[in-house]
DSSP file (Angstrom, degrees, kcal/mol; ACC not computed):
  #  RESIDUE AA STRUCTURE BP1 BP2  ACC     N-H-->O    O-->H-N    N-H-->O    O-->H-N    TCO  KAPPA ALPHA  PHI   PSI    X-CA   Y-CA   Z-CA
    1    1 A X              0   0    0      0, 0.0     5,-0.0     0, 0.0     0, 0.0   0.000 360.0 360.0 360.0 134.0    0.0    0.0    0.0
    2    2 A X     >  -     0   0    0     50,-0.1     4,-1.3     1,-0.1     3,-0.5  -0.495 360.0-101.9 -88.3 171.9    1.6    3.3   -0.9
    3    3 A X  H  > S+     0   0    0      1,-0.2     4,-0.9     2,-0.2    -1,-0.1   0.786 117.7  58.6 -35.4 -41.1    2.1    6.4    1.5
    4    4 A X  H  4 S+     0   0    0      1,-0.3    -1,-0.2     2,-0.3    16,-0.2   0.636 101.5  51.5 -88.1  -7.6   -1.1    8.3   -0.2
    5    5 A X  H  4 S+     0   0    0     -3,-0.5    -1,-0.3     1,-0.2    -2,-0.2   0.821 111.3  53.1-102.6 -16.3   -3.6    5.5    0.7
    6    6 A X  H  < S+     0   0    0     -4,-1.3    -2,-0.3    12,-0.0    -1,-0.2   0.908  82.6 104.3 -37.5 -51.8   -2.2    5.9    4.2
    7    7 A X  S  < S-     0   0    0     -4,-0.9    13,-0.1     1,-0.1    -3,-0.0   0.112  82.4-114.8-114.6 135.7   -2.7    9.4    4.4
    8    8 A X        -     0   0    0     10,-0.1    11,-2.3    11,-0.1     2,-0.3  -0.022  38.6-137.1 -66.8 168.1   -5.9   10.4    6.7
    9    9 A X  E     -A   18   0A   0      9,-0.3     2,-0.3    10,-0.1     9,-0.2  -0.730  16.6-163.7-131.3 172.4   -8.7   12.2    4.3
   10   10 A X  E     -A   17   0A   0      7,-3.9     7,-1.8    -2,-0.3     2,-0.7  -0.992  28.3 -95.9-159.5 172.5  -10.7   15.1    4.9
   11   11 A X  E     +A   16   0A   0     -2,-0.3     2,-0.4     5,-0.2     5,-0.2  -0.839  32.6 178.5 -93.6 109.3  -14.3   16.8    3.3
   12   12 A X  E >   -A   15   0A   0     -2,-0.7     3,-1.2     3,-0.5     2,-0.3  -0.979  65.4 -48.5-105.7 123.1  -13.2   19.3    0.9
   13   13 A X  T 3  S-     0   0    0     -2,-0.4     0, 0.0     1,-0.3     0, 0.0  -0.529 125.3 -18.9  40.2-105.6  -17.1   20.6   -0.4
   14   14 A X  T 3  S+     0   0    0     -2,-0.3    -1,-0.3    -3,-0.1     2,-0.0   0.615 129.8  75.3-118.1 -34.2  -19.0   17.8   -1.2
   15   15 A X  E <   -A   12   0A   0     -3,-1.2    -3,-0.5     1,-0.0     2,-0.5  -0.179  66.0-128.3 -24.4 139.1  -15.9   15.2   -1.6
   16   16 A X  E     -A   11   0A   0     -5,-0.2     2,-0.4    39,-0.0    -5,-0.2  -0.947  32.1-177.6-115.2 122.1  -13.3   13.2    0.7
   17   17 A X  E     -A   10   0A   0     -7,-1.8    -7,-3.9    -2,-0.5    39,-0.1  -0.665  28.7-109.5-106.0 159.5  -10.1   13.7   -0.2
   18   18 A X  E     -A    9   0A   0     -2,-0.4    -9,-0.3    37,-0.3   -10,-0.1  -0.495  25.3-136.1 -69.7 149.7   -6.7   12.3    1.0
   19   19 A X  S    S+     0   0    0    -11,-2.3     2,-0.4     1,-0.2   -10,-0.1   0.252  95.6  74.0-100.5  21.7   -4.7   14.7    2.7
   20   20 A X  S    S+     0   0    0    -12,-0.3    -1,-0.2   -16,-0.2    35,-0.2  -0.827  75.8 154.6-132.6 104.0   -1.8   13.7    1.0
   21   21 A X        -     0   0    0     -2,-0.4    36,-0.2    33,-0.1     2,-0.2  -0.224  44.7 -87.7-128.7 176.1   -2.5   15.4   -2.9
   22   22 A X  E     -b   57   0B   0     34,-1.7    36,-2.1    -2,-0.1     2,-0.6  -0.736  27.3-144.7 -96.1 155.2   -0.7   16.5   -5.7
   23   23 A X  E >   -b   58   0B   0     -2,-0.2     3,-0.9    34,-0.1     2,-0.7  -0.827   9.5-169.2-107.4 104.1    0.8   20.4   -6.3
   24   24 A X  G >   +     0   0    0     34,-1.3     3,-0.9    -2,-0.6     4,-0.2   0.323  54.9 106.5 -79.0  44.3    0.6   21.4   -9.8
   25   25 A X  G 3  S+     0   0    0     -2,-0.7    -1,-0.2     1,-0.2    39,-0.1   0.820  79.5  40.1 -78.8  -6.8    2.5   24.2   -9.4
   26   26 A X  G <  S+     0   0    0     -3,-0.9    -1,-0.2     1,-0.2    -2,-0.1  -0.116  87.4  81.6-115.9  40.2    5.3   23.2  -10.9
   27   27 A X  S <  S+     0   0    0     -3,-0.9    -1,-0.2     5,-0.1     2,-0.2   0.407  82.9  94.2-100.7  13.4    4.2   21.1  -14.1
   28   28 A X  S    S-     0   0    0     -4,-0.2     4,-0.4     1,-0.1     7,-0.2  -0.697  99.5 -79.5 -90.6 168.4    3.9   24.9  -15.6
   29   29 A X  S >  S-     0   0    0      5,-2.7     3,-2.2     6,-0.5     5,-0.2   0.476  75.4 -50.6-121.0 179.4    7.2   26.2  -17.5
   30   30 A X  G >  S+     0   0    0      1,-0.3     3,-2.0     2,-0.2    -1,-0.2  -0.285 139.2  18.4 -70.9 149.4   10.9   27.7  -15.3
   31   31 A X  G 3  S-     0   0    0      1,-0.3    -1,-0.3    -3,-0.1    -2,-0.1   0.580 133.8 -75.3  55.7  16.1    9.2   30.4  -12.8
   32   32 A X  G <  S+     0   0    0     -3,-2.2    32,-2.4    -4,-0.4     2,-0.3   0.569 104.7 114.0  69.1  12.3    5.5   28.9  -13.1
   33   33 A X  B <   +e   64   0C   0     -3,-2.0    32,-0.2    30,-0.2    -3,-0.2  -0.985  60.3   7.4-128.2 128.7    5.1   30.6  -16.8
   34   34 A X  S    S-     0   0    0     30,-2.0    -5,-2.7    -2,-0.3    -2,-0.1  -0.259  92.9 -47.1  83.5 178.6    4.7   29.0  -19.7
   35   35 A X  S    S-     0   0    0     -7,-0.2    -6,-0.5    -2,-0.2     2,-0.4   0.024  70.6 -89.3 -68.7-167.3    4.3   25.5  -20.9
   36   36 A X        -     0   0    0      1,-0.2     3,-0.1    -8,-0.2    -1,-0.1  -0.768  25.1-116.6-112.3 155.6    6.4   22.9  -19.6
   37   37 A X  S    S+     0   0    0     -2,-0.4     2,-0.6    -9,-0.2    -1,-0.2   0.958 110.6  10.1 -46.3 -56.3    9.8   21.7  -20.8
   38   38 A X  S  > S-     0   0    0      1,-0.1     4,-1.8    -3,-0.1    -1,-0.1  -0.913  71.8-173.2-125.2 132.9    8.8   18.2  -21.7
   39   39 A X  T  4 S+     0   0    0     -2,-0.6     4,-0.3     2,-0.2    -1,-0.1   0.472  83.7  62.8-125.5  -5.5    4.9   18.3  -21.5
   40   40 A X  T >> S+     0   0    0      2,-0.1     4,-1.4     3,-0.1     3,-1.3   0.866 111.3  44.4 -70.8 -42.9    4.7   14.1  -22.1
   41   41 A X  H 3> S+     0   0    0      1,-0.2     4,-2.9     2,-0.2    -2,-0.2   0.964 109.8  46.4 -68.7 -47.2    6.7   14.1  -18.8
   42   42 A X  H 3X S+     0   0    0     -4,-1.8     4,-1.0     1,-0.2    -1,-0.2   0.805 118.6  46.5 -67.5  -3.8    4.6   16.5  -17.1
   43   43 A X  H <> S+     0   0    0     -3,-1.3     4,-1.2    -4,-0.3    -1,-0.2   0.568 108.7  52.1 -53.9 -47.7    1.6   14.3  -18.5
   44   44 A X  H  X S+     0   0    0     -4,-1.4     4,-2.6     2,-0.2     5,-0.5   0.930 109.1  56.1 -82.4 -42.4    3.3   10.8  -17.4
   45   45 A X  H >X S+     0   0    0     -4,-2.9     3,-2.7     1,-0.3     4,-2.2   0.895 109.0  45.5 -68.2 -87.8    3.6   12.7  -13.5
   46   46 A X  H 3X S+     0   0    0     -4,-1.0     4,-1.6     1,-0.3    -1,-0.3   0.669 111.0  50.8 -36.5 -28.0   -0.2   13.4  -13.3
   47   47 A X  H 3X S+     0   0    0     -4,-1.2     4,-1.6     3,-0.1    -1,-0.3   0.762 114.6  43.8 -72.1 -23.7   -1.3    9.9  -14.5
   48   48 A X  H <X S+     0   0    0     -3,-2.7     4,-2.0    -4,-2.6    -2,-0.2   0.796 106.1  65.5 -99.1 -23.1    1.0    8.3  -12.0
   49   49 A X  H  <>S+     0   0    0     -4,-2.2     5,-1.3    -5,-0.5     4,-0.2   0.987 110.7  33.1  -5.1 -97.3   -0.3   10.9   -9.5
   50   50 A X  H >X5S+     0   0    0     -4,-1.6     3,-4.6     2,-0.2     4,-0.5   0.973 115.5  57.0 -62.4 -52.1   -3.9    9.5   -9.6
   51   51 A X  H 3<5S+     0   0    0     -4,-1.6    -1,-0.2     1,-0.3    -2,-0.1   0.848 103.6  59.5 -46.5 -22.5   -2.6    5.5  -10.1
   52   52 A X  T 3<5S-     0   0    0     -4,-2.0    -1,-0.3    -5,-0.1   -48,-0.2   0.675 131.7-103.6 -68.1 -17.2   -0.7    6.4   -6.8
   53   53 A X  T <45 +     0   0    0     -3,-4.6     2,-0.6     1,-0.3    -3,-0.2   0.758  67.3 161.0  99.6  17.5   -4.3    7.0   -5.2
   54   54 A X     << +     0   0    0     -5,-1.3    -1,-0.3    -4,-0.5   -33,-0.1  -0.741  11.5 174.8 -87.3 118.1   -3.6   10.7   -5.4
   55   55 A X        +     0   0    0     -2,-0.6    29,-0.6     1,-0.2   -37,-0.3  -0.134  47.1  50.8-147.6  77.6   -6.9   12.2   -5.2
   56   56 A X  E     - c   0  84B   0     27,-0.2   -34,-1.7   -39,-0.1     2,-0.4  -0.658  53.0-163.1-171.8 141.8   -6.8   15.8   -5.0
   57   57 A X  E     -bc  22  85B   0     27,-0.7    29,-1.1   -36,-0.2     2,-0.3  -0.831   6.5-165.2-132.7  65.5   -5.1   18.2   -7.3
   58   58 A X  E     +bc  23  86B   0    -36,-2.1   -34,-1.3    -2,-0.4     2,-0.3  -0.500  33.8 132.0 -87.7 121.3   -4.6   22.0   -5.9
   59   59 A X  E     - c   0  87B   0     27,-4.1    29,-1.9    -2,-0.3     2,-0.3  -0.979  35.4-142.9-156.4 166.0   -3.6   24.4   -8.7
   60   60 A X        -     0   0    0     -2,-0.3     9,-0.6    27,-0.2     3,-0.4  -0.811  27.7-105.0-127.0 173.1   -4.5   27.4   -9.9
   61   61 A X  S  >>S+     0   0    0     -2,-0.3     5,-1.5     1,-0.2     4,-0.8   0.991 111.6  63.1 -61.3 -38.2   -5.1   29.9  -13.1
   62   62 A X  T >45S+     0   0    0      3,-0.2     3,-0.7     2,-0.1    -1,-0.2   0.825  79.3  88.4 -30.1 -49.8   -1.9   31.7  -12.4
   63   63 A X  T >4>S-     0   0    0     -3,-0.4     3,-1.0     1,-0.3     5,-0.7  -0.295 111.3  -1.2 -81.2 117.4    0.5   28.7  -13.0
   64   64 A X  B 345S-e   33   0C   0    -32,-2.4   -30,-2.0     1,-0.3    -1,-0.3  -0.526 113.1 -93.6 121.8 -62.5    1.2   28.8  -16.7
   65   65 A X  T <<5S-     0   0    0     -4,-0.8    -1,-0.3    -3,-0.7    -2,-0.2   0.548  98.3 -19.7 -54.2 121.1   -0.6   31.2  -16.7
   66   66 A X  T <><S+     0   0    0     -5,-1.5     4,-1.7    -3,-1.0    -2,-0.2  -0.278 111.7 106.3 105.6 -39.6   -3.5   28.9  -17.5
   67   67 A X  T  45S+     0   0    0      2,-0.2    -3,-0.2    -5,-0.2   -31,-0.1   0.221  71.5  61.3 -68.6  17.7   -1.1   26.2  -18.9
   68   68 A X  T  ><S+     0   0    0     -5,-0.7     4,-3.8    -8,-0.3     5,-0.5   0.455 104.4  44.2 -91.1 -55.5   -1.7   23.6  -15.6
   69   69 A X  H  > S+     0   0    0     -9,-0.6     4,-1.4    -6,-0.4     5,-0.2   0.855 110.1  56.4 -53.8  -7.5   -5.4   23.1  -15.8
   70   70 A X  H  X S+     0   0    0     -4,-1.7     4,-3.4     2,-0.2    -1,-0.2   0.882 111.1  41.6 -91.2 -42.5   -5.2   22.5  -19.3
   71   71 A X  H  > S+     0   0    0      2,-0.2     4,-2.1     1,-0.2     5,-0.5   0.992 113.4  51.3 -64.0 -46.3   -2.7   19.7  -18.9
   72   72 A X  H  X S+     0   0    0     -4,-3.8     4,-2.1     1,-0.2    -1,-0.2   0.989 110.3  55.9 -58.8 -19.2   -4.5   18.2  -16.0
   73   73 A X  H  < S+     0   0    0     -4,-1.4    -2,-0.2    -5,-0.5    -1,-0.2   0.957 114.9  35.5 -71.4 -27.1   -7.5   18.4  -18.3
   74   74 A X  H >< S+     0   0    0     -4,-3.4     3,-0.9     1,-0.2    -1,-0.2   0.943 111.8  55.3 -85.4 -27.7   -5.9   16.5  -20.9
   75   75 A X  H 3< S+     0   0    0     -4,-2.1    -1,-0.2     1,-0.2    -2,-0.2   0.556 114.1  43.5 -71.8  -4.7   -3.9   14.1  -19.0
   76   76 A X  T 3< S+     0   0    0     -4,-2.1    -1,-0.2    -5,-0.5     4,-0.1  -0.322  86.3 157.9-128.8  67.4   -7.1   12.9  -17.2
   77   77 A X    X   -     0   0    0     -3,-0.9     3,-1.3     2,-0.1    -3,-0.1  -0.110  58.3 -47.8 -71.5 178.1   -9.1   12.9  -20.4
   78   78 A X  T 3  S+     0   0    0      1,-0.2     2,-0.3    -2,-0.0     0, 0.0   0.039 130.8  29.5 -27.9-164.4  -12.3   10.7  -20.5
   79   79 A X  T 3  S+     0   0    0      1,-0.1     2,-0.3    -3,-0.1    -1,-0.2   0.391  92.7 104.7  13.9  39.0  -11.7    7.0  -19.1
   80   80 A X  S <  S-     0   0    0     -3,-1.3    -1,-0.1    -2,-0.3    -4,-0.0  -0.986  88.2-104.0-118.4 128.6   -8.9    8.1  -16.6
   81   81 A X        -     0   0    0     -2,-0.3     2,-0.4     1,-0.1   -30,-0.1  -0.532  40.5-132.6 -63.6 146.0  -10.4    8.2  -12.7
   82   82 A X        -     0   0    0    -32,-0.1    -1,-0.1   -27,-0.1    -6,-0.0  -0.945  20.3-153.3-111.7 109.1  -10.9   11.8  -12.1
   83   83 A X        -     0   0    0     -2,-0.4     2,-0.7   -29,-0.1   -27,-0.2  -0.155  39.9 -77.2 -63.6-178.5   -9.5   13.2   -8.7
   84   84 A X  E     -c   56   0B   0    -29,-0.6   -27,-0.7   -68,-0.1     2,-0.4  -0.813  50.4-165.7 -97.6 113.6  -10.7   15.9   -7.1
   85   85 A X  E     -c   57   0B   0     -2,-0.7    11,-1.3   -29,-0.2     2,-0.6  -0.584   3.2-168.2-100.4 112.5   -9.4   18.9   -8.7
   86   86 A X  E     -cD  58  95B   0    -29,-1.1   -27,-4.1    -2,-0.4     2,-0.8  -0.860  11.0-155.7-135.2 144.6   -9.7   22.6   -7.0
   87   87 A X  E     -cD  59  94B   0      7,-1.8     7,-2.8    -2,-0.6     2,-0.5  -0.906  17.5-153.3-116.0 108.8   -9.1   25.9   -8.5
   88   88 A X  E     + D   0  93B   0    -29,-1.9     2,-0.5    -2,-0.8     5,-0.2  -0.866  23.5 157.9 -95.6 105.0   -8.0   28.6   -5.9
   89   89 A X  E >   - D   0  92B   0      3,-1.2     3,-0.9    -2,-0.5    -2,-0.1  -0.980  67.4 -15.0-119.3 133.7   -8.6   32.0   -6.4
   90   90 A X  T 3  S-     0   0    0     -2,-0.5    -1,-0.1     1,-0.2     3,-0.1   0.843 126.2 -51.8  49.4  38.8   -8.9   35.0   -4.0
   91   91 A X  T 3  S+     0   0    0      1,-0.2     2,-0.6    -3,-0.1    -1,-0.2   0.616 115.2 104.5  94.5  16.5   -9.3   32.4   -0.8
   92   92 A X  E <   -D   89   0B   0     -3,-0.9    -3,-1.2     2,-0.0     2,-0.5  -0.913  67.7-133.0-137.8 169.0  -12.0   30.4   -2.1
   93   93 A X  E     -D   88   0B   0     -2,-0.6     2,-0.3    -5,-0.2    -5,-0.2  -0.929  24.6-172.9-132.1 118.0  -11.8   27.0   -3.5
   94   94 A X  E     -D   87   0B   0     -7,-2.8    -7,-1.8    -2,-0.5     2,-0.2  -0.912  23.2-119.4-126.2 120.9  -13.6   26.4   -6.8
   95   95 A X  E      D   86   0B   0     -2,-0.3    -9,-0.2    -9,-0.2   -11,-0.0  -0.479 360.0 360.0 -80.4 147.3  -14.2   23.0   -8.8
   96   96 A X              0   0    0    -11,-1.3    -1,-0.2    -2,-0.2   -10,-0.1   0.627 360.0 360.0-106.6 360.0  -12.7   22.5  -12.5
């Protein structure tokens, strides 16, 4: 059993999530702008994320700007389990 299905959960909204998640701040380009260097890699790290039992995802629009939700959206396209995925802006915690 890996660390993250150890990890104690908690209700974030209507969800339980693990308290031990992924940060996408850094699949976004050097200094959190722009795409990322190698953007299969930063692809292959969110799919082994969630196969790790990672389910929750805290990112925001800033990073990239824009460019990390669009990669989580594409690396957990249809028929990938979808973690729970939360968009922060100005203190409040938004689903994408």
């Amino acid at each position: 059993m890996s660390s993250v299905n150890r990890s104690a959960t908690f209700k974030l909204g209507d969800r339980v999530v693990k308290r031990l998640g992924y940060g996408a701040m850094q699949l976004a380009g050097r200094g959190v702008f722009g795409p990322p260097k190698d953007h299969d890699a930063a692809l292959a790290v969110l799919r082994e994320a969630v196969a790790s039992g990672v389910n929750h995802i805290d990112t925001a629009d800033f990073y990239g700007p824009h460019v990390t939700n669009q990669i989580i959206r594409e690396a957990l396209a249809p028929g990938i389990p979808r973690p729970s995925a939360r968009e922060h802006q100005r203190g409040r915690a938004d689903p994408l």
